[in-house]
GUMARDREN-330294 format. One record per residue (C-alpha): y, z, x; residue number from 1. Coordinates in steps of 0.05 Angstrom, whole numbers, plus 5000, padded with zeros to 4 digits. Example, Ala and Ser with C-alpha at 12.3 -4.5 7.8 and 13.67 -1.06 7.14 Angstrom:
BEGIN
+------+------+------+-----+
!   c2 !   c3 !   c1 !   i !
+------+------+------+-----+
! 4910 ! 5156 ! 5246 !   1 !
! 4979 ! 5143 ! 5273 !   2 !
+------+------+------+-----+
end
This chain:
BEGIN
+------+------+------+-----+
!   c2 !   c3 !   c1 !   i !
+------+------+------+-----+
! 4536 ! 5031 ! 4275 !   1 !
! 4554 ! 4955 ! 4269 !   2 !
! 4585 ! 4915 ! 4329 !   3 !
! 4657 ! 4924 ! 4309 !   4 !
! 4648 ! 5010 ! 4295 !   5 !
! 4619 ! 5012 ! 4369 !   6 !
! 4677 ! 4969 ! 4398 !   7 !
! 4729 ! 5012 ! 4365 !   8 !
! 4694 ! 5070 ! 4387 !   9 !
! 4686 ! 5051 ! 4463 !  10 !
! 4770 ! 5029 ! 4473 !  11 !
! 4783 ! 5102 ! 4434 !  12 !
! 4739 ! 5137 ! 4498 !  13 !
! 4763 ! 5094 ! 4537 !  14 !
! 4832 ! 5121 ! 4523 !  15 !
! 4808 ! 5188 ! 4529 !  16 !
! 4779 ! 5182 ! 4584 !  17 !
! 4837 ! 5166 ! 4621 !  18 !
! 4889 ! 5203 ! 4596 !  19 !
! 4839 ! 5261 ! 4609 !  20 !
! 4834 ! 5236 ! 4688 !  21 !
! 4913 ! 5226 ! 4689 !  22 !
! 4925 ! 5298 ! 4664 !  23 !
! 4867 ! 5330 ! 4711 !  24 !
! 4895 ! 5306 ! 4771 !  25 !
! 4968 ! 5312 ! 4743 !  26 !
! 5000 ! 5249 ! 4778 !  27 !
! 4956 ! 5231 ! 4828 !  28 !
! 4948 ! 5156 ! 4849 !  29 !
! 4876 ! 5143 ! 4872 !  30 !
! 4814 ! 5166 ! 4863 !  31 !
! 4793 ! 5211 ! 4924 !  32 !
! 4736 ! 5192 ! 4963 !  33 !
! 4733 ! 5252 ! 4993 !  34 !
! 4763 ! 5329 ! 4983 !  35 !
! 4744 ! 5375 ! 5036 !  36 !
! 4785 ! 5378 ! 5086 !  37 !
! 4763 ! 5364 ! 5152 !  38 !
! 4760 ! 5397 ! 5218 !  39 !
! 4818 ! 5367 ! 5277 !  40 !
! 4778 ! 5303 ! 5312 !  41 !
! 4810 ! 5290 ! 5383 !  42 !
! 4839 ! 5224 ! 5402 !  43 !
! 4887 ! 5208 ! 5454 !  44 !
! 4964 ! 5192 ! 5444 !  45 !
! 4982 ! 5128 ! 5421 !  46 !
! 4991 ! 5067 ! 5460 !  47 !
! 5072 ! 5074 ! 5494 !  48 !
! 5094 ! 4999 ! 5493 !  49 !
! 5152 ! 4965 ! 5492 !  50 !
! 5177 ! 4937 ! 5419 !  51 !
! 5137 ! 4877 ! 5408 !  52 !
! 5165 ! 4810 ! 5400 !  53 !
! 5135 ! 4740 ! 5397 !  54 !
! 5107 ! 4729 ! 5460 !  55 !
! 5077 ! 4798 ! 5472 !  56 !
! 5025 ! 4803 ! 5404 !  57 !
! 4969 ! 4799 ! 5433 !  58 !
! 4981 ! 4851 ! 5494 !  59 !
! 4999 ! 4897 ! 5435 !  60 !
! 4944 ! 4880 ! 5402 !  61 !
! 4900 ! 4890 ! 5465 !  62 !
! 4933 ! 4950 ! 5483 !  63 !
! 4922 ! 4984 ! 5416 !  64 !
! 4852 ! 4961 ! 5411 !  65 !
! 4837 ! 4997 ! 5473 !  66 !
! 4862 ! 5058 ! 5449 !  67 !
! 4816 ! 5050 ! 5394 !  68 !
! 4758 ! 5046 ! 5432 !  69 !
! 4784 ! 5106 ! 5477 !  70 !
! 4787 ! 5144 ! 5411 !  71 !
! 4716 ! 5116 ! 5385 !  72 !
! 4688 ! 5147 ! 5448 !  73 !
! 4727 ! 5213 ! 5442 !  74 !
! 4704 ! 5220 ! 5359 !  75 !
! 4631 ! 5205 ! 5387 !  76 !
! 4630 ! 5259 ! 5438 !  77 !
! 4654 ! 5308 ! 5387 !  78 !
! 4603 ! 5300 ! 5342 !  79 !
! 4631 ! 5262 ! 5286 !  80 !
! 4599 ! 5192 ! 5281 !  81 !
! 4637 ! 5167 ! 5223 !  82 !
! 4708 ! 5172 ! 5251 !  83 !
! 4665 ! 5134 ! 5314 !  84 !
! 4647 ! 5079 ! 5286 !  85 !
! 4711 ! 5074 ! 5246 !  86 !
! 4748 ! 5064 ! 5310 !  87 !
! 4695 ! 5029 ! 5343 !  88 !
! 4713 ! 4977 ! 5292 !  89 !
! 4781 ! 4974 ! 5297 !  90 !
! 4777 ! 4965 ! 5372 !  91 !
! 4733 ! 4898 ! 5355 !  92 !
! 4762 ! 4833 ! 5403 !  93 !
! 4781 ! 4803 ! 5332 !  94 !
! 4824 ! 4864 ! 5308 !  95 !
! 4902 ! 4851 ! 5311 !  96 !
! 4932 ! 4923 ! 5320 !  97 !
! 5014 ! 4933 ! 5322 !  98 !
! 4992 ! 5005 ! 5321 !  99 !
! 4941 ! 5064 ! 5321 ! 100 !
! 4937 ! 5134 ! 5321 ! 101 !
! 4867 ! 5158 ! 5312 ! 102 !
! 4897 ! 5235 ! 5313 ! 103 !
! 4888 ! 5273 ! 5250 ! 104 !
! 4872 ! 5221 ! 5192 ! 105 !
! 4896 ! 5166 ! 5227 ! 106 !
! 4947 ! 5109 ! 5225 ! 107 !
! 4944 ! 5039 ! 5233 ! 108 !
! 4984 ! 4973 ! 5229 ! 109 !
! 4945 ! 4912 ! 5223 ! 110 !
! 4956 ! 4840 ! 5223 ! 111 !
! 4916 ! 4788 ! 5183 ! 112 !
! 4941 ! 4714 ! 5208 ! 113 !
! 4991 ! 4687 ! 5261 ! 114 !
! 5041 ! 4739 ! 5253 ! 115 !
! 5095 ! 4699 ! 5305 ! 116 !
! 5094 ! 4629 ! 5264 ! 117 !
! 5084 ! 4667 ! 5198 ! 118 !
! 5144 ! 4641 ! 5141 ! 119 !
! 5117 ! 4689 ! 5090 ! 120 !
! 5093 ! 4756 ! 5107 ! 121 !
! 5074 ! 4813 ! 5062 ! 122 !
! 5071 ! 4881 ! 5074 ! 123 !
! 5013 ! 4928 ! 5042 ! 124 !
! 5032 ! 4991 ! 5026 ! 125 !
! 4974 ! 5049 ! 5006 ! 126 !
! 4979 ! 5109 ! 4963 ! 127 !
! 4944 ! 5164 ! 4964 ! 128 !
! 4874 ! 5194 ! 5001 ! 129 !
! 4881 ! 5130 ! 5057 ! 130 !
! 4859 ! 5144 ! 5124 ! 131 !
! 4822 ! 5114 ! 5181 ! 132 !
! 4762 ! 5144 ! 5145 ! 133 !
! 4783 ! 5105 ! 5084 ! 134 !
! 4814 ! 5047 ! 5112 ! 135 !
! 4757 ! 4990 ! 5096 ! 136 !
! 4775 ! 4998 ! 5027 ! 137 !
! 4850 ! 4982 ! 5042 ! 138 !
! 4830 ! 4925 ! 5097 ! 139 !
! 4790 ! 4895 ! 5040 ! 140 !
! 4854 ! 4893 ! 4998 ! 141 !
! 4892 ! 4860 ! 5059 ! 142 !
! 4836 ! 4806 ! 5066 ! 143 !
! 4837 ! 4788 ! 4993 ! 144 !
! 4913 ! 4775 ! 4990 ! 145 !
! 4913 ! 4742 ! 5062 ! 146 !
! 4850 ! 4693 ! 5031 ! 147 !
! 4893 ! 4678 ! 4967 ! 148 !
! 4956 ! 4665 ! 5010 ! 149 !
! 4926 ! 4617 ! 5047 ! 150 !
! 4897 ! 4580 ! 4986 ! 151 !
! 4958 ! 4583 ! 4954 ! 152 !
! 5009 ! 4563 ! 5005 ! 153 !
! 5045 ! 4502 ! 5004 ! 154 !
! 5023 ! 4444 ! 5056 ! 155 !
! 5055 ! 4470 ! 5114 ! 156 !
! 5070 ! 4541 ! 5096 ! 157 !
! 5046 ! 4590 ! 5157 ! 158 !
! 5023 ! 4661 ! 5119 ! 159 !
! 5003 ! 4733 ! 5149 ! 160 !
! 4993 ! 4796 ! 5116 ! 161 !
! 5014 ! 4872 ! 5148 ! 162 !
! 4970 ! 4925 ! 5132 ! 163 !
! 5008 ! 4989 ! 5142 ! 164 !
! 4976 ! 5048 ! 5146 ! 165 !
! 5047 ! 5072 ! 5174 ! 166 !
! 5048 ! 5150 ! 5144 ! 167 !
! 5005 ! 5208 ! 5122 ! 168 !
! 4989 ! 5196 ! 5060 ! 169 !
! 4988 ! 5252 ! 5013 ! 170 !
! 4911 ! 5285 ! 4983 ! 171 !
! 4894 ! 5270 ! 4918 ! 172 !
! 4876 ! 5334 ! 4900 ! 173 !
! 4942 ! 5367 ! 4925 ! 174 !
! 5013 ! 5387 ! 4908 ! 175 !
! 5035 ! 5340 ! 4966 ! 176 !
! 5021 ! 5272 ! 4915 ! 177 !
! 5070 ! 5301 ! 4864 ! 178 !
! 5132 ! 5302 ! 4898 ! 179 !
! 5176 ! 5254 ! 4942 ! 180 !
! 5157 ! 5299 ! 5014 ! 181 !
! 5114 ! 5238 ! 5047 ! 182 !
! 5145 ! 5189 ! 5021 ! 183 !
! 5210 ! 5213 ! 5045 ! 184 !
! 5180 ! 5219 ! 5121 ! 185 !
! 5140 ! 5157 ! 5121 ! 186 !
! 5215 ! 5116 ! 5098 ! 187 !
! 5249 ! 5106 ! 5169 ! 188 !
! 5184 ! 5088 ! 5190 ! 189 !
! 5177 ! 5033 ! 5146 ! 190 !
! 5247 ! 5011 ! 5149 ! 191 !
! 5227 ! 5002 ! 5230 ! 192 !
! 5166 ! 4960 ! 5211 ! 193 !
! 5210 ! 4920 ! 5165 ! 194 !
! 5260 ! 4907 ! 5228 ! 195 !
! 5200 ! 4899 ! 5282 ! 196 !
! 5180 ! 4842 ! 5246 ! 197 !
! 5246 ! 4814 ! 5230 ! 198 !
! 5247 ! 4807 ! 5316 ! 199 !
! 5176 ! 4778 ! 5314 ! 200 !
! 5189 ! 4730 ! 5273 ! 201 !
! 5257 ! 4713 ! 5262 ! 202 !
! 5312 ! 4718 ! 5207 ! 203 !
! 5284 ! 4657 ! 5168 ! 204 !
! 5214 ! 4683 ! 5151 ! 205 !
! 5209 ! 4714 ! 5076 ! 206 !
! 5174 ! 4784 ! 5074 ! 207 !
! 5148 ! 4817 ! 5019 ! 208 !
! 5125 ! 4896 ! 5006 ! 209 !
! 5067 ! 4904 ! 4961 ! 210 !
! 5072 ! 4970 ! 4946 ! 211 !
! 5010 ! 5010 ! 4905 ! 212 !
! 5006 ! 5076 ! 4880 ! 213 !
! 5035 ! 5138 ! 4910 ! 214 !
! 5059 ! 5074 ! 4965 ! 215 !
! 5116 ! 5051 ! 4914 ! 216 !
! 5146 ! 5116 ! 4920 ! 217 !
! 5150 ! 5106 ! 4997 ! 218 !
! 5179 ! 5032 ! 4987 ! 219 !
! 5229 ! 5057 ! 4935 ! 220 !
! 5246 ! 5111 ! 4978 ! 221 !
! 5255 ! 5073 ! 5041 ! 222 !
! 5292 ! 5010 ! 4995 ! 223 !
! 5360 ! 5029 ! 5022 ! 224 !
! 5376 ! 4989 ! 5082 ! 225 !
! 5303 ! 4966 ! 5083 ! 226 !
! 5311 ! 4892 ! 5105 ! 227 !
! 5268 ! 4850 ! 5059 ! 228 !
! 5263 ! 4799 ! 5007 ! 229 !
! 5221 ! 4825 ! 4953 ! 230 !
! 5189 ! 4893 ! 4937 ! 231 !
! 5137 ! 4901 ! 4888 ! 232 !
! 5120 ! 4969 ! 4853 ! 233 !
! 5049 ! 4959 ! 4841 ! 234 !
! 5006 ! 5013 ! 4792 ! 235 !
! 5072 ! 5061 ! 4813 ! 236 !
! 5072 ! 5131 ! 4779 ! 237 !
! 5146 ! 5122 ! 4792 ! 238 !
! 5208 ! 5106 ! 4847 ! 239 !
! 5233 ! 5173 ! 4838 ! 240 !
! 5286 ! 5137 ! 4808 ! 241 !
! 5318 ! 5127 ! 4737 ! 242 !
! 5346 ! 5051 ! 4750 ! 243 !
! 5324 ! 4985 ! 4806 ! 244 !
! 5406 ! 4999 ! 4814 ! 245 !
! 5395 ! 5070 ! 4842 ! 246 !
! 5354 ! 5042 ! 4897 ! 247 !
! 5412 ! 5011 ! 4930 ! 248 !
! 5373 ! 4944 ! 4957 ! 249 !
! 5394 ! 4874 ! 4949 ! 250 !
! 5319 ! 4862 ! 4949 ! 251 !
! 5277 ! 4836 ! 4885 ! 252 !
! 5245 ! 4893 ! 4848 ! 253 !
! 5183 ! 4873 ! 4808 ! 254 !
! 5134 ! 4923 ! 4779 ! 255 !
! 5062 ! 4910 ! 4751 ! 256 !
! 5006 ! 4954 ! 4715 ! 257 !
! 4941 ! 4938 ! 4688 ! 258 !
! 4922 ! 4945 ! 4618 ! 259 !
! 4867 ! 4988 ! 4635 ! 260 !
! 4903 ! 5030 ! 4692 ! 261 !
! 4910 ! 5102 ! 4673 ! 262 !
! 4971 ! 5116 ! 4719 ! 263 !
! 5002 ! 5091 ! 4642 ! 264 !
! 4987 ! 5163 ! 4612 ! 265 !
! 5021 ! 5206 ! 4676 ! 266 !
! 5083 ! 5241 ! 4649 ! 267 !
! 5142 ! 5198 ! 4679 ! 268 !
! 5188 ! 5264 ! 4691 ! 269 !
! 5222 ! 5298 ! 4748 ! 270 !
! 5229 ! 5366 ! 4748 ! 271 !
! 5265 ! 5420 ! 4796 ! 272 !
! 5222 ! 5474 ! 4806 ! 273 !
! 5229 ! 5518 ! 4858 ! 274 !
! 5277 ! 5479 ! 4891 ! 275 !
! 5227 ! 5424 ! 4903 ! 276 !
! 5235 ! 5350 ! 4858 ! 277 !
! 5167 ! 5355 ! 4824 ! 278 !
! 5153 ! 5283 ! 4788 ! 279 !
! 5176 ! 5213 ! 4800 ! 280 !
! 5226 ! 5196 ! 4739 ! 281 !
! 5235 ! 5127 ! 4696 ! 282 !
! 5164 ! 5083 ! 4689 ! 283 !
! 5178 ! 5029 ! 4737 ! 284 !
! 5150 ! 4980 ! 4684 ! 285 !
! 5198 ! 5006 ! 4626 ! 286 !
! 5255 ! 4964 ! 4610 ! 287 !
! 5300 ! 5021 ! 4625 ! 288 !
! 5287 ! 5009 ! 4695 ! 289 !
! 5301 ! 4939 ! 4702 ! 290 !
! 5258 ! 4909 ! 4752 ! 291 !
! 5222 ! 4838 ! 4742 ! 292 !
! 5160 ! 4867 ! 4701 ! 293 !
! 5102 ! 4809 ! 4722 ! 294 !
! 5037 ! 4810 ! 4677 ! 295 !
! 4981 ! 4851 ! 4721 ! 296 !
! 4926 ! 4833 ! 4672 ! 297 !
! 4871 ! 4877 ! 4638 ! 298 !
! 4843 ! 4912 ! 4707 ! 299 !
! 4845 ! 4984 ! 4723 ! 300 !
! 4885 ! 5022 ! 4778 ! 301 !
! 4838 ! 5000 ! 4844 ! 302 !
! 4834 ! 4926 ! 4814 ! 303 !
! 4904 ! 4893 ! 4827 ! 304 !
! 4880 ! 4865 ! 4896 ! 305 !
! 4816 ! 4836 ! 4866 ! 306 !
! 4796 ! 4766 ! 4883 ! 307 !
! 4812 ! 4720 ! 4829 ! 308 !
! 4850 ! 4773 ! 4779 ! 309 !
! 4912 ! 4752 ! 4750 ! 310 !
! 4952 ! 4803 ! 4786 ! 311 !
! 4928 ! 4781 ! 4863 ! 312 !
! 4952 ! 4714 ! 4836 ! 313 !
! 5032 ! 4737 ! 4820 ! 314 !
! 5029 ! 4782 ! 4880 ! 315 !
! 5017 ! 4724 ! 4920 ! 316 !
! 5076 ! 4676 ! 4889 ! 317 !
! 5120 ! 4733 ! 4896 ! 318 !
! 5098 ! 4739 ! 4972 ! 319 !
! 5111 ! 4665 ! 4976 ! 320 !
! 5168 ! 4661 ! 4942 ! 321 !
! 5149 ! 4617 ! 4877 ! 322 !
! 5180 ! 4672 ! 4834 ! 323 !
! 5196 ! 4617 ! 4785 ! 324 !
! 5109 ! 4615 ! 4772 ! 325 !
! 5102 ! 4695 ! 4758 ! 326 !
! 5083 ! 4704 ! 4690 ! 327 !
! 5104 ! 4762 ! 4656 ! 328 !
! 5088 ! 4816 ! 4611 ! 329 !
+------+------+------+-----+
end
């Protein structure tokens, strides 16, 4: 078999391969890291604080942290040492909470630079199977885009990045990822971030959503009345939407997919059945859905965060507002 026989042969498996992964897990938006479900691990009520605003970060932060480490202790005593030392983490004197939950599978807000001088911030945005017990894969994200902010930013320009771990995100292997359900819970939720952070830092600070996977559908979702500048649908299986226009947002809509992600072979379809929306409608990367389609390179569906790729690069213009430097597909 020459060289050129075995390079055909490896982009046809290739294909195969992931158009047979799309259709096994019919729609789903991230490989799970884990399937079993696990038993209820206690942890105390959240933090009760007052809305934060500039001058009170860090007794939010501290406040949160210590929660953390109240829940670290709790998951320790209970037997499960992994949820312990994922808290025991988060409470760490460096970590910048706005929230945590370390009920159930967890929430979490975190903040990656000076949040209160910031004049770009972007919001992250996970899909699918994210969880305390999950979230260094999604912190790693946020630290990658808050690195290539800062290298990026104009002399001058103050950056900080949001990782919001904001909603229960639906199971991989579930019926939950194929419909709008959590997505339509977790949008008032985000449209309260959106207008915490307007108070934090003020009306002339740009902020961004970076939205990836089953997390587009939450953005698109909570895109009515949601007060930001730009929202990017990022490796989306859809908006559960058929047009940027039925979104009703005056916000910039750009949507970007690797050339080796296989979100590209799930059905784009909605479908009543049962009396439940089943499917998320128009490819958000199609021209029939209008948004600003920005060129996401050759990576697959986990690689759109990863240091150096083409796509961390446009994410971060459009997060700093150099829309004019995007390139496109």
């Amino acid at each position: 078999m020459g060289p050129g026989t075995t390079a055909t042969w490896r982009r046809w498996a290739g294909r195969w391969r992931r158009a047979g992964c799309a259709a096994l897990i019919a729609g789903s938006v991230v490989l799970p890291l884990s399937g079993a479900a696990r038993p209820e691990i206690p942890a105390p009520a959240p933090a009760v604080l007052p809305a934060p605003t500039a001058g009170t970060l860090e007794r939010t932060y501290a406040a949160h942290r210590a929660n953390a480490a109240e829940a670290s202790r709790m998951a320790a005593g209970h037997g499960d040492r992994r949820r312990a030392a994922a808290d025991r983490a988060m409470a760490g004197p460096s970590r910048r909470l706005l929230a945590f939950d370390g009920r159930g599978a967890g929430l979490a807000t975190e903040v990656f630079g000076d949040l209160a001088r910031a004049d770009r911030v972007a919001v992250l945005v996970p899909g699918s199977d994210t969880g305390l017990d999950t979230y260094d894969r999604f912190r790693a994200t946020a630290l990658a885009l808050h690195r290539q902010l800062a290298a990026e930013a104009p002399d001058g320009t103050r950056t900080a990045v949001v990782a919001w771990l904001g909603y229960e995100t639906p199971g991989t292997v579930s019926t939950t990822v194929l419909t709008t359900d959590r997505a339509d819970a977790a949008a008032p939720e985000l449209r309260a971030l959106a207008a915490g952070l307007r108070r934090i830092t003020g009306p002339g600070t740009r902020l961004a959503l970076l939205c990836h996977s089953y997390g587009a559908v939450v953005c698109a979702r909570a895109a009515d009345g949601l007060d930001v500048d730009d929202i990017a649908l990022v490796g989306s299986p859809g908006a559960a939407a058929g047009t940027v226009a039925d979104l009703h947002t005056g916000a910039r809509i750009w949507a970007g997919r690797g050339a080796d992600d296989w979100v590209e072979h799930v059905p784009h379809v909605s479908a009543d059945l049962f009396g439940t929306a089943v499917g998320f409608g128009t490819d958000p990367v199609s021209p029939d859905f209008g948004a600003r389609v920005f060129d996401a390179g050759d990576g697959g569906h986990s690689d759109y965060f990863a240091p150096g790729s083409l796509s961390l690069t446009n994410l971060a213009r459009i997060v700093l507002g150099e829309t004019t430097e995007v390139t496109h597909d």
